[in-house]
PDB file of N, CA, C and O in Angstrom:
ATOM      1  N   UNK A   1      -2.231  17.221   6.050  1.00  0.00           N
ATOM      2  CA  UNK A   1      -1.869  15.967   6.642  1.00  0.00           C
ATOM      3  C   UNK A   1      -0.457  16.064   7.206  1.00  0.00           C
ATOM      4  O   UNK A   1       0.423  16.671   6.596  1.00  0.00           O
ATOM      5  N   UNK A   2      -0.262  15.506   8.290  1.00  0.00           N
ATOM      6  CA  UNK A   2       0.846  15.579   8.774  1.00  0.00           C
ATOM      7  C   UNK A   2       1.590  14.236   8.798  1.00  0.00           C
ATOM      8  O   UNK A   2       1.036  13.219   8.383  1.00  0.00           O
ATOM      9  N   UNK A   3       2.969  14.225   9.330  1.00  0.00           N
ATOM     10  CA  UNK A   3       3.479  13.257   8.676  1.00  0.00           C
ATOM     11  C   UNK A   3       3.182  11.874   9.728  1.00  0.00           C
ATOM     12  O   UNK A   3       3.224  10.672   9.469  1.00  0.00           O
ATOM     13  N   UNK A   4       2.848  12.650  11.095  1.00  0.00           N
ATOM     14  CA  UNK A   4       2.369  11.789  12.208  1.00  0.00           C
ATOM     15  C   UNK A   4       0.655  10.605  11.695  1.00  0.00           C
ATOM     16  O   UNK A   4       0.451   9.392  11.678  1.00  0.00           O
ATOM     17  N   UNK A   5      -0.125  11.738  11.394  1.00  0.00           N
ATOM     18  CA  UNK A   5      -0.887  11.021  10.796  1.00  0.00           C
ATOM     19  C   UNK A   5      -1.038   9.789   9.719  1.00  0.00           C
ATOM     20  O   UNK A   5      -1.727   8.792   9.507  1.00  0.00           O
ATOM     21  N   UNK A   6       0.246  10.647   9.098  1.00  0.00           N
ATOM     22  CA  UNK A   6       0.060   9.324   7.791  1.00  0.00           C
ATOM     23  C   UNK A   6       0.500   7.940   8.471  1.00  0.00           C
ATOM     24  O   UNK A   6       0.121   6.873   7.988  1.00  0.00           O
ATOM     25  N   UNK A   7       1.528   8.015   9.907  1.00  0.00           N
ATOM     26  CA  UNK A   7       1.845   6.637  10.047  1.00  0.00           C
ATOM     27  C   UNK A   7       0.777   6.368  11.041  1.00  0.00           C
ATOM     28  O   UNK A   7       0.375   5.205  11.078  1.00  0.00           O
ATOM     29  N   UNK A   8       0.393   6.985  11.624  1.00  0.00           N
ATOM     30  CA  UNK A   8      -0.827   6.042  11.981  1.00  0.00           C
ATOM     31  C   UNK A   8      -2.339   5.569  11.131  1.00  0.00           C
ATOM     32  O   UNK A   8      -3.329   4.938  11.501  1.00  0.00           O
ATOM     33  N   UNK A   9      -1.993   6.142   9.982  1.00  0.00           N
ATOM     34  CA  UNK A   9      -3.446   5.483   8.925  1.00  0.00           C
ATOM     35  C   UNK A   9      -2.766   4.483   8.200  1.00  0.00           C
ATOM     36  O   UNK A   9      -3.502   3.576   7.812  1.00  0.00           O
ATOM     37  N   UNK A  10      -1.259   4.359   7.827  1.00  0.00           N
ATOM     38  CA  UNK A  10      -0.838   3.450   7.632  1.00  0.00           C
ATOM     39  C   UNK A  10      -0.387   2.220   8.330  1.00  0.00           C
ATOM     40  O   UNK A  10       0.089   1.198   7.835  1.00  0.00           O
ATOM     41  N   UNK A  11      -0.699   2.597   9.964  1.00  0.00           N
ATOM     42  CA  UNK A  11      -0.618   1.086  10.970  1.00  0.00           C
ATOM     43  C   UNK A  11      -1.994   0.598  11.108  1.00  0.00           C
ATOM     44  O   UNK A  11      -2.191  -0.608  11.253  1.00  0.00           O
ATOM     45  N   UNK A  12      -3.184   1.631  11.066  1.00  0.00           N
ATOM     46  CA  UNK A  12      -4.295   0.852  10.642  1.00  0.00           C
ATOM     47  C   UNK A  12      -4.419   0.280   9.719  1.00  0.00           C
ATOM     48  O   UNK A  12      -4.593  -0.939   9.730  1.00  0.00           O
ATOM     49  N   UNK A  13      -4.344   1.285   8.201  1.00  0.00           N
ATOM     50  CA  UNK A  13      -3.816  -0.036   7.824  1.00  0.00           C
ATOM     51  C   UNK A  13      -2.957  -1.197   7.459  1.00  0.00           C
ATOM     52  O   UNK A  13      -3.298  -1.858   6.477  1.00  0.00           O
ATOM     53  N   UNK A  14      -2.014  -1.490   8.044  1.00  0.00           N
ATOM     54  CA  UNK A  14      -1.430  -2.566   8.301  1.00  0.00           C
ATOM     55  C   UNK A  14      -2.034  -3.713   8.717  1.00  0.00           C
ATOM     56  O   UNK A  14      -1.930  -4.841   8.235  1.00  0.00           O
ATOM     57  N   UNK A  15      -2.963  -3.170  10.069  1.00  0.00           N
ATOM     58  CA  UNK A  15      -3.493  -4.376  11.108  1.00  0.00           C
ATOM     59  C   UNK A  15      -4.730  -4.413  10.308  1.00  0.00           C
ATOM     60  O   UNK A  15      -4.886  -5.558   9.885  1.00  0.00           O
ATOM     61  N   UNK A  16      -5.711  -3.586   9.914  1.00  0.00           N
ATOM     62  CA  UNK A  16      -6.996  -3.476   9.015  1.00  0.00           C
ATOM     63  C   UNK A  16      -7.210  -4.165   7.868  1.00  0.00           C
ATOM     64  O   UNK A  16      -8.289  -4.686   7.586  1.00  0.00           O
ATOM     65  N   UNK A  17      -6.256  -4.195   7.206  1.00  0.00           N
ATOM     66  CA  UNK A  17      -6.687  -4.683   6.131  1.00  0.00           C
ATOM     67  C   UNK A  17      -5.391  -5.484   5.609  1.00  0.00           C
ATOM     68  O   UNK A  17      -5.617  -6.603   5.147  1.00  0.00           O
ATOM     69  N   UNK A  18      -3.980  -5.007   5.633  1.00  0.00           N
ATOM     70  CA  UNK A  18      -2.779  -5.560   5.085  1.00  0.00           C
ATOM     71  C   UNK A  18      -2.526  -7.572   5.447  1.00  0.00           C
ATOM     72  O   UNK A  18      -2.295  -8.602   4.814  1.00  0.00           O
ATOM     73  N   UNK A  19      -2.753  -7.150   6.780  1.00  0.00           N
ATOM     74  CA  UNK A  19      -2.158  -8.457   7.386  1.00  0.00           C
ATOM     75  C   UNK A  19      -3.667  -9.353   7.591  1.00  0.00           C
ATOM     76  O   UNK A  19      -3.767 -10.152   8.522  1.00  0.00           O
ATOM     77  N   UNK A  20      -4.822  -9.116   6.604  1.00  0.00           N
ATOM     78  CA  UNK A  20      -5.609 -10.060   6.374  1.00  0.00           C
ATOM     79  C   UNK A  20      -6.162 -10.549   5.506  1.00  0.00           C
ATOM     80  O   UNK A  20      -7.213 -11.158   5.310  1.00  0.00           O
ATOM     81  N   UNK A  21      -4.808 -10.008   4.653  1.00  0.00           N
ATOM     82  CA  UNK A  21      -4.704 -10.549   3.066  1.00  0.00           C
ATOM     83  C   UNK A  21      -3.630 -11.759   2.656  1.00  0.00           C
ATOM     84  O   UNK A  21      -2.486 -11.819   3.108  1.00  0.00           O
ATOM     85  N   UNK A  22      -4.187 -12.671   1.755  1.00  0.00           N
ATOM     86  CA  UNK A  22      -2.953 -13.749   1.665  1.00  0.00           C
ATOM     87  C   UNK A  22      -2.664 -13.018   0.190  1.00  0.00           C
ATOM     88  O   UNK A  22      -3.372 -12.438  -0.633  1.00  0.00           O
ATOM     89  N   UNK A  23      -1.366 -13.325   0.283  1.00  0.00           N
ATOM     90  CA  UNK A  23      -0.459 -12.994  -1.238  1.00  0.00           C
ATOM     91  C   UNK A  23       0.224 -11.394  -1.410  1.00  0.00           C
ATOM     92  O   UNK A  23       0.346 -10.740  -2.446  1.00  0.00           O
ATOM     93  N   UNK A  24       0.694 -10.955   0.283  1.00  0.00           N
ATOM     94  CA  UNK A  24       1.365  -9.944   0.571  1.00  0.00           C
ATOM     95  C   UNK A  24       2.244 -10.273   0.960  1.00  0.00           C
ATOM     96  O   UNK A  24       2.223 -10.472   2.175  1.00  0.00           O
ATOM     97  N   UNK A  25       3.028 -10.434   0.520  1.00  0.00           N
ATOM     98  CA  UNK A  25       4.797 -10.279   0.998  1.00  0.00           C
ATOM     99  C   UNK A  25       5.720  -9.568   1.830  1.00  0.00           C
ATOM    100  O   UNK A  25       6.599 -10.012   2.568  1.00  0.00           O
ATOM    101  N   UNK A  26       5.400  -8.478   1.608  1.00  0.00           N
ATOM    102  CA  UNK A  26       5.978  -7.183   2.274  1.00  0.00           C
ATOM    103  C   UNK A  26       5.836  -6.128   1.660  1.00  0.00           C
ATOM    104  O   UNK A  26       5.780  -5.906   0.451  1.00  0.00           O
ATOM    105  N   UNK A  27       5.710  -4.689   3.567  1.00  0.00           N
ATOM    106  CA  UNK A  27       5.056  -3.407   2.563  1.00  0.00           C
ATOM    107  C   UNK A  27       6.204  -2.515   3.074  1.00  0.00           C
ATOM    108  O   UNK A  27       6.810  -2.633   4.139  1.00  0.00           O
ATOM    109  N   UNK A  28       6.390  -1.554   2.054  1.00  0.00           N
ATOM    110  CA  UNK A  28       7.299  -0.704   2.842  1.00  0.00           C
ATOM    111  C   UNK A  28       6.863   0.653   2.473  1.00  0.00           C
ATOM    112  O   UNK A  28       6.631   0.936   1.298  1.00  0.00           O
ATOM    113  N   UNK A  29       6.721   1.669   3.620  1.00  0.00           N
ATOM    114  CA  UNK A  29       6.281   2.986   3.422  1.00  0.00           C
ATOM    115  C   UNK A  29       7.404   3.995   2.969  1.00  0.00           C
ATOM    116  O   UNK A  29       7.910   4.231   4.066  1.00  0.00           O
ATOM    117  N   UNK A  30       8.096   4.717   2.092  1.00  0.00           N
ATOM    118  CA  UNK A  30       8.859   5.516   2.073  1.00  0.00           C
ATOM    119  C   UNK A  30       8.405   7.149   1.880  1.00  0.00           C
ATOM    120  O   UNK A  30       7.256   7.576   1.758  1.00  0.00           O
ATOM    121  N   UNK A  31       9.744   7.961   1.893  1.00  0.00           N
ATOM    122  CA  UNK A  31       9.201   9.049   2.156  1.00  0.00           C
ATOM    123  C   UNK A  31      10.271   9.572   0.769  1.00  0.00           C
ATOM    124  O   UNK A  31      11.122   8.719   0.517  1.00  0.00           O
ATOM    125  N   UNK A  32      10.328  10.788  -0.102  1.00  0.00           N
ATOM    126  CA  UNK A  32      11.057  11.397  -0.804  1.00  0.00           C
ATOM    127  C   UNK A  32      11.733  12.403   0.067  1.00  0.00           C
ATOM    128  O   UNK A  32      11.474  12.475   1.268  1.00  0.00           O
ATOM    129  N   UNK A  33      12.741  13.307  -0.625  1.00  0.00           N
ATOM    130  CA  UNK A  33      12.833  14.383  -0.584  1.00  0.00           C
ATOM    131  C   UNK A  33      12.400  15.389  -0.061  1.00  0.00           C
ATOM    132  O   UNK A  33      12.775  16.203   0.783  1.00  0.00           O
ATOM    133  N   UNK A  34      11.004  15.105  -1.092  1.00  0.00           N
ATOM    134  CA  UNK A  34      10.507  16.787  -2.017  1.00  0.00           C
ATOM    135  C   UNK A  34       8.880  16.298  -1.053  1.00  0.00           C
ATOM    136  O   UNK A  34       7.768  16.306  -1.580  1.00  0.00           O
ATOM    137  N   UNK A  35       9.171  15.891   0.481  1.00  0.00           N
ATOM    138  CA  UNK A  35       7.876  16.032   0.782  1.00  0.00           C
ATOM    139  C   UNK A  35       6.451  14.902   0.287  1.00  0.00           C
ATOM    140  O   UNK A  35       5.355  14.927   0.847  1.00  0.00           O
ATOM    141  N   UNK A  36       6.771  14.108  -0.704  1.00  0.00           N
ATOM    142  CA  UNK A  36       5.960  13.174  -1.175  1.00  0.00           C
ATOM    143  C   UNK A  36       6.233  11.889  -0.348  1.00  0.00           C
ATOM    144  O   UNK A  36       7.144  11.681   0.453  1.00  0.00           O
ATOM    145  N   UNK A  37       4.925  10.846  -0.851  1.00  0.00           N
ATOM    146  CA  UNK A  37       5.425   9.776  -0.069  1.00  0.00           C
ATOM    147  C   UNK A  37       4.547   8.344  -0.839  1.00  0.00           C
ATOM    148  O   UNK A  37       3.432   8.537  -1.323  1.00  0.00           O
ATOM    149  N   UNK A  38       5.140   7.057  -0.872  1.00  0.00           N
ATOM    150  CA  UNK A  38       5.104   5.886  -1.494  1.00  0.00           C
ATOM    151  C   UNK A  38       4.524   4.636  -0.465  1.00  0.00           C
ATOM    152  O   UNK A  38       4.988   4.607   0.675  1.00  0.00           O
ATOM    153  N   UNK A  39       3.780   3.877  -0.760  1.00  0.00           N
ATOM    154  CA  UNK A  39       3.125   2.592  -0.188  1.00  0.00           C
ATOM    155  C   UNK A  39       3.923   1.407  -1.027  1.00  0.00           C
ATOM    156  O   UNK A  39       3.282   0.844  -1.915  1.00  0.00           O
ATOM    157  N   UNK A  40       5.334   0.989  -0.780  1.00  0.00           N
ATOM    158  CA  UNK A  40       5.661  -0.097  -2.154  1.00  0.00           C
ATOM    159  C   UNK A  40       5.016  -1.419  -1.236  1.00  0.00           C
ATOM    160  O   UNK A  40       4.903  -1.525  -0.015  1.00  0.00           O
ATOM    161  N   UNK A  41       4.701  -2.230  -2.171  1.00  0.00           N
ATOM    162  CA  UNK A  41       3.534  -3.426  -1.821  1.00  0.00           C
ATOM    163  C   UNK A  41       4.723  -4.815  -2.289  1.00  0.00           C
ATOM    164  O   UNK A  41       5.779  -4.463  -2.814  1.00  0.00           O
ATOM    165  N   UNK A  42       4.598  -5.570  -2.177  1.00  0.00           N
ATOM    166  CA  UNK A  42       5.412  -6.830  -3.253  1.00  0.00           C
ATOM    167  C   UNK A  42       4.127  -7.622  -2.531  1.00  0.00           C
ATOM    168  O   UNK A  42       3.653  -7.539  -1.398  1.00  0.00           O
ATOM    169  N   UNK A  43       3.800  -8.374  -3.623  1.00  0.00           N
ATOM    170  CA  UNK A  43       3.121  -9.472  -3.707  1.00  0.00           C
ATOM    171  C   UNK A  43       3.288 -10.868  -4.255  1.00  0.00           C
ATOM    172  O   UNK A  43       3.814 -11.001  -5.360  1.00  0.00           O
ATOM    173  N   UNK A  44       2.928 -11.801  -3.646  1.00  0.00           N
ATOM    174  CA  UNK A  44       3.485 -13.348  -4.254  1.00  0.00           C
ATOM    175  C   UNK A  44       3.608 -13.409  -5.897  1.00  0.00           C
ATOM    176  O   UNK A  44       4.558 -13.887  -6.517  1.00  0.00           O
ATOM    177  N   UNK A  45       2.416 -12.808  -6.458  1.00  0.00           N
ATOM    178  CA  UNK A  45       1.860 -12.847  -7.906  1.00  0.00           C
ATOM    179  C   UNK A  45       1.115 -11.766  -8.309  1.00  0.00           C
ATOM    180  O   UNK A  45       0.707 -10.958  -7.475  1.00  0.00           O
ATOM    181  N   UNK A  46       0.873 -11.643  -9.553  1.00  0.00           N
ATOM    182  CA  UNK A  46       0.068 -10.896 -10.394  1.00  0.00           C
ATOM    183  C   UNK A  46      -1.415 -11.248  -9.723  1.00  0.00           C
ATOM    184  O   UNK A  46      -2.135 -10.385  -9.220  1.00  0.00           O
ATOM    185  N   UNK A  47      -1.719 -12.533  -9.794  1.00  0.00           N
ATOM    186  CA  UNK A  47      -2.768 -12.711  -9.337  1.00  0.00           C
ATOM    187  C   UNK A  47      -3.260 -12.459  -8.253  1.00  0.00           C
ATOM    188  O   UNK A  47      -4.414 -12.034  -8.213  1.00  0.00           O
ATOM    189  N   UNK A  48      -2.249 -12.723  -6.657  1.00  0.00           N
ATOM    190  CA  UNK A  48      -2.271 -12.846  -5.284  1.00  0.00           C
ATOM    191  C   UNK A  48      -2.915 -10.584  -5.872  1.00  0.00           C
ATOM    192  O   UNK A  48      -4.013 -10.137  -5.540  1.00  0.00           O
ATOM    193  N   UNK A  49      -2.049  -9.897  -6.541  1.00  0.00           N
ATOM    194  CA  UNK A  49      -1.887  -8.535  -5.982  1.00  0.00           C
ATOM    195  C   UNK A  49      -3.669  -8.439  -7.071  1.00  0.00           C
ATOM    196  O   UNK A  49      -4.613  -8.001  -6.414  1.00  0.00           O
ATOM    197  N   UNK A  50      -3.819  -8.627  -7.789  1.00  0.00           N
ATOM    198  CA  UNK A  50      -5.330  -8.795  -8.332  1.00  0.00           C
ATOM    199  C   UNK A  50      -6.320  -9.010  -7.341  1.00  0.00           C
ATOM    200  O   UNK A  50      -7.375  -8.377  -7.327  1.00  0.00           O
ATOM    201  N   UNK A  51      -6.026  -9.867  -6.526  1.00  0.00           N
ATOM    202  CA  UNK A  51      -7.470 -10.205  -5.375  1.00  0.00           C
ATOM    203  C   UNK A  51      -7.336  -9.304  -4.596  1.00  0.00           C
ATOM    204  O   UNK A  51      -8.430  -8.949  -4.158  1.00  0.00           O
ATOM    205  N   UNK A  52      -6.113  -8.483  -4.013  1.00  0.00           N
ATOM    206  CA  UNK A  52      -5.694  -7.352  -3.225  1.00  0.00           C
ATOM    207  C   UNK A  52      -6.545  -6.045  -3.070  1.00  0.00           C
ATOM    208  O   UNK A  52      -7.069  -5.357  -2.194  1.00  0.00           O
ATOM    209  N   UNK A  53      -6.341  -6.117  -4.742  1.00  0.00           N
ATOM    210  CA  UNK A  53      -6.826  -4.575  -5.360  1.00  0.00           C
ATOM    211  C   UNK A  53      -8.233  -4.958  -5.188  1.00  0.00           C
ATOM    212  O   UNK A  53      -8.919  -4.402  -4.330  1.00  0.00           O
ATOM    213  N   UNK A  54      -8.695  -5.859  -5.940  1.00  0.00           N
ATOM    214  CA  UNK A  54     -10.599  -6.037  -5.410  1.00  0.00           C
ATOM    215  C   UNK A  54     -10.752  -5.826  -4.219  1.00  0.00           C
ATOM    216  O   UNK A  54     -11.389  -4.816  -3.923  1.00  0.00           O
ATOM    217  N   UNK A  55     -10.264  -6.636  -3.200  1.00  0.00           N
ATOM    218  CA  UNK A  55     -10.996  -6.339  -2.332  1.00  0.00           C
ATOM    219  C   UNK A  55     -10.307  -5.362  -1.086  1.00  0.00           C
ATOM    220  O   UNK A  55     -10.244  -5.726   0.088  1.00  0.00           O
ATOM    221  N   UNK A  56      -9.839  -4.134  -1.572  1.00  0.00           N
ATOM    222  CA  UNK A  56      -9.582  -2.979  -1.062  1.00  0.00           C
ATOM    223  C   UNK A  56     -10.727  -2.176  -1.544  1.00  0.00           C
ATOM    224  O   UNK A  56     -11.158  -1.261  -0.843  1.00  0.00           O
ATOM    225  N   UNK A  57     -11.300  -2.485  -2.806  1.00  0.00           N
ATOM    226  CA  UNK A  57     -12.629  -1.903  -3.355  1.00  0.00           C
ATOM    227  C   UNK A  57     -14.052  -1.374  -2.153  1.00  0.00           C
ATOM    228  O   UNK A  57     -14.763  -0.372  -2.067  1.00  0.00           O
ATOM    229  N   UNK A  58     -13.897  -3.025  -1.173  1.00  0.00           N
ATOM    230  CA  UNK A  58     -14.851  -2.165  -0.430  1.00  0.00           C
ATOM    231  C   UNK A  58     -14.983  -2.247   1.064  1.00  0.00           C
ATOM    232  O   UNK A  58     -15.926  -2.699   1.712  1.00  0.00           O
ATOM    233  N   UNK A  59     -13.426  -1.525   1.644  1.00  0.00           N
ATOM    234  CA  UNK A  59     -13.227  -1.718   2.587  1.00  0.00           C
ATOM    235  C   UNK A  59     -12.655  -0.520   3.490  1.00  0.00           C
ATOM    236  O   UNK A  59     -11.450  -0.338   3.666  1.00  0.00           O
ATOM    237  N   UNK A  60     -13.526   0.156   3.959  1.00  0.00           N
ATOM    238  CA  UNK A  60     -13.388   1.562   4.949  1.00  0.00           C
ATOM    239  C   UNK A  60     -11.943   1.469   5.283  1.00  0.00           C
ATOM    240  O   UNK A  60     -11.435   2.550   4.985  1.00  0.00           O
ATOM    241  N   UNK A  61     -11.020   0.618   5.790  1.00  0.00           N
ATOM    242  CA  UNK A  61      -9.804   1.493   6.560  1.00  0.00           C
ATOM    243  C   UNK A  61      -8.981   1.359   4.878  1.00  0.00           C
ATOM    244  O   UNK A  61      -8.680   2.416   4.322  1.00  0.00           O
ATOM    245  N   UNK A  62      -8.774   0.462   4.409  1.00  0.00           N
ATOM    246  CA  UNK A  62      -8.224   0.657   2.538  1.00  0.00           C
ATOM    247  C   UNK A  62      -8.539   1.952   2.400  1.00  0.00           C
ATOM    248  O   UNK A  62      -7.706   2.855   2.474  1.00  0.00           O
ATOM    249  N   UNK A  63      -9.931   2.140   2.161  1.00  0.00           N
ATOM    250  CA  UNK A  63     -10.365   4.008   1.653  1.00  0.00           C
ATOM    251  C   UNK A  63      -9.876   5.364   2.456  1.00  0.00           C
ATOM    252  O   UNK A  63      -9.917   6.574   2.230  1.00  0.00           O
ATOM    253  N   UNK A  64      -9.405   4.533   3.491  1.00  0.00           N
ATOM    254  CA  UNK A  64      -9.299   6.091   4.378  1.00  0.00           C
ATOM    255  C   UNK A  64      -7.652   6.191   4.207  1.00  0.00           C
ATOM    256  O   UNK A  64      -7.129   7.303   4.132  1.00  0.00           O
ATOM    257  N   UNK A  65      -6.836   4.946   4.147  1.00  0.00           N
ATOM    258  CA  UNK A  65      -5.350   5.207   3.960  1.00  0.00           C
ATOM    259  C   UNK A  65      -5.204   5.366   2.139  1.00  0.00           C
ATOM    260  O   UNK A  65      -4.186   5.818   1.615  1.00  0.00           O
ATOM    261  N   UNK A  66      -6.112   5.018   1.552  1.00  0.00           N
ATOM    262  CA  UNK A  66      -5.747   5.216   0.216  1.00  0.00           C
ATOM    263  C   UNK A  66      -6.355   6.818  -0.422  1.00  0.00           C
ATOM    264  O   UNK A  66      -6.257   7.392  -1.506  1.00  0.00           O
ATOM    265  N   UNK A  67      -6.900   7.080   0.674  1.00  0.00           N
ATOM    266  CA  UNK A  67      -7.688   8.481   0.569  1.00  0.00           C
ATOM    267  C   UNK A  67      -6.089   9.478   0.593  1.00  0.00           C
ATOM    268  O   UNK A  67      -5.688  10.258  -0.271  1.00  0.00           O
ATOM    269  N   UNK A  68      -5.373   9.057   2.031  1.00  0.00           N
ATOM    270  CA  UNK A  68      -4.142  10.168   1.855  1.00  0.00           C
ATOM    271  C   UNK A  68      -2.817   9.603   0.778  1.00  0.00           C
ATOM    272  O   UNK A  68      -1.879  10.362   0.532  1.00  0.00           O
ATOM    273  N   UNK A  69      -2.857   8.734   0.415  1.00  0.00           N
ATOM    274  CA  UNK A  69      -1.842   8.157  -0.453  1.00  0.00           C
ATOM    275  C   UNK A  69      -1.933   7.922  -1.799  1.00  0.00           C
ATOM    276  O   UNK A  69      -0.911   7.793  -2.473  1.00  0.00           O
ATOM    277  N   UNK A  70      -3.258   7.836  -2.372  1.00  0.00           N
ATOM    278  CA  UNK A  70      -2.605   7.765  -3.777  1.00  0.00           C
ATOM    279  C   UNK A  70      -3.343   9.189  -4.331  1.00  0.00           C
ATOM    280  O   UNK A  70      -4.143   9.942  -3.775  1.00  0.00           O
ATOM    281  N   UNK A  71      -2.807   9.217  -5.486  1.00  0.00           N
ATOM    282  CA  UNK A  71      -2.891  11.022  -6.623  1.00  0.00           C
ATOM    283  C   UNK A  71      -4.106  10.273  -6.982  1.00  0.00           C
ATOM    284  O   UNK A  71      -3.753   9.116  -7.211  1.00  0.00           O
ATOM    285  N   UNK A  72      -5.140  10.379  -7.108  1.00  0.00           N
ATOM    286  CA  UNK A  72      -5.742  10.586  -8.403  1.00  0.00           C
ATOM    287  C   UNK A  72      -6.558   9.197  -8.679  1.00  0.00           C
ATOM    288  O   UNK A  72      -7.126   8.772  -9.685  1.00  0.00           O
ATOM    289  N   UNK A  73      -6.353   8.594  -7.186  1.00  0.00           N
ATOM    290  CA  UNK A  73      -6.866   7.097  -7.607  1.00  0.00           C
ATOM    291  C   UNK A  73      -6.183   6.247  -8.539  1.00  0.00           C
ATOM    292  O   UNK A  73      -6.610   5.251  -9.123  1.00  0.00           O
ATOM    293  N   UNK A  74      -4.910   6.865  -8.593  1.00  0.00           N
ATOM    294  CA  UNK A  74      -4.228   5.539  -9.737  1.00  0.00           C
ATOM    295  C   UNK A  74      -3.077   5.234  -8.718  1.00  0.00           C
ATOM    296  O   UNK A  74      -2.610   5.917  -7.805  1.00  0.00           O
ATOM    297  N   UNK A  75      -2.799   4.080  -9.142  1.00  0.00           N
ATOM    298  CA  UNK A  75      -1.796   2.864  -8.772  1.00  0.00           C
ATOM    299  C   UNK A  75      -0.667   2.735 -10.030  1.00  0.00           C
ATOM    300  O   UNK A  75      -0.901   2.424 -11.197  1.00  0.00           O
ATOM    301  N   UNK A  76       0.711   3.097  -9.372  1.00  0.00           N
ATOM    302  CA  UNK A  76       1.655   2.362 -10.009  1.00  0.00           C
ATOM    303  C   UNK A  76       1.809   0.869  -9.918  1.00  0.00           C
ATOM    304  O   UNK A  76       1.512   0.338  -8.848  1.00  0.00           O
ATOM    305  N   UNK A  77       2.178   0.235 -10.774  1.00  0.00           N
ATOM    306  CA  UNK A  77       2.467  -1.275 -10.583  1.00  0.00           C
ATOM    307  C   UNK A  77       4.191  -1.441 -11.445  1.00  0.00           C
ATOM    308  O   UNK A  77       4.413  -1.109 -12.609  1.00  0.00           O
ATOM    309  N   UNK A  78       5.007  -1.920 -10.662  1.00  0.00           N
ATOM    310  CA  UNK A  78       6.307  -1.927 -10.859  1.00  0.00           C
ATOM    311  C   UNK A  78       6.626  -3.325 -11.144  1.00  0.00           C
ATOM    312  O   UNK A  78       6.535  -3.750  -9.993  1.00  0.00           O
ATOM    313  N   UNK A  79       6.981  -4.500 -11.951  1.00  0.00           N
ATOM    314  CA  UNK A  79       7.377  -6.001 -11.855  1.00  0.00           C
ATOM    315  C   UNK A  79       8.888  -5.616 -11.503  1.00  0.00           C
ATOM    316  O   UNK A  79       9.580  -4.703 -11.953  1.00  0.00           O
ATOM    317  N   UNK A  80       9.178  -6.589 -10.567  1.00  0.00           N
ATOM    318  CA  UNK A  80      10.848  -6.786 -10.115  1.00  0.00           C
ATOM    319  C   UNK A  80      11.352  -7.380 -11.100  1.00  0.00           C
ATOM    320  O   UNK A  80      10.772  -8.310 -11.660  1.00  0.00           O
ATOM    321  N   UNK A  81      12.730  -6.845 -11.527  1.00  0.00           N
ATOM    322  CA  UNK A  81      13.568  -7.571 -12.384  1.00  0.00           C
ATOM    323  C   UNK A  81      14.390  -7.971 -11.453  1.00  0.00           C
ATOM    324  O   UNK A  81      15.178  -8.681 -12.078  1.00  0.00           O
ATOM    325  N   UNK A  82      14.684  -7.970 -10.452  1.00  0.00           N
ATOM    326  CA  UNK A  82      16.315  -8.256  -9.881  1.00  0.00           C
ATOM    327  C   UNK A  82      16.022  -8.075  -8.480  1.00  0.00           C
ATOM    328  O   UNK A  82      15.437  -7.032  -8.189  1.00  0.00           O
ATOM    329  N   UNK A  83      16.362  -9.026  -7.387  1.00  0.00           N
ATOM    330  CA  UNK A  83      17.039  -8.037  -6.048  1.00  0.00           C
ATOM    331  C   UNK A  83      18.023  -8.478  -5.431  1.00  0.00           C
ATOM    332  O   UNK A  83      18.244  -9.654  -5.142  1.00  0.00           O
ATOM    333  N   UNK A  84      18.867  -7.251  -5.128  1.00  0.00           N
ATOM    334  CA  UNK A  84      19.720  -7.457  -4.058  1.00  0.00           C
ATOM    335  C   UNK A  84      19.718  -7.537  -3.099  1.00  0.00           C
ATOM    336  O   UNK A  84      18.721  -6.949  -2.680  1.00  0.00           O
ATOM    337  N   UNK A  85      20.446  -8.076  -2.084  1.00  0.00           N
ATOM    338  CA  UNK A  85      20.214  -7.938  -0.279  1.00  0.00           C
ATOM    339  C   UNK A  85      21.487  -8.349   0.109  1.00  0.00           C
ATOM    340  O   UNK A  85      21.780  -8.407   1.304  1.00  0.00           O
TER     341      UNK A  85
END
């Protein structure tokens, strides 16, 4: 995978599936170092990011960007303590 690719499976999904979900806040794609790379999500609620995850369950452009992005089929989930800006 190249790194060109990943942003265009991640602007599909953006327009595919991201921005026709309620209880998304904002997504931000980052990149490491060491060659790896992150989808951070913030969501209104526990709950809003619960209906998220279902129904990415059965939805072709979800599977094809979650195909190059997550290890193993698992999901980190991070709660915010704090932000700055």
């Amino acid at each position: 995978m190249t790194e060109a690719a990943l942003l265009d499976a991640s602007a599909e999904f953006e327009t595919g599936f991201v921005q026709k979900q309620d209880g998304i806040v904002r997504r931000v794609l980052v990149r490491d170092g060491a060659g790896g790379y992150a989808d951070l999500v913030f969501f209104e609620s526990a709950e809003a990011m619960e209906k998220v995850i279902e129904a990415e369950q059965d939805d072709e452009v979800c599977a094809r960007f979650s195909s190059i992005m997550v290890d193993g089929g698992e999901y980190r989930v991070f709660e915010v303590l704090r932000t700055y800006e």
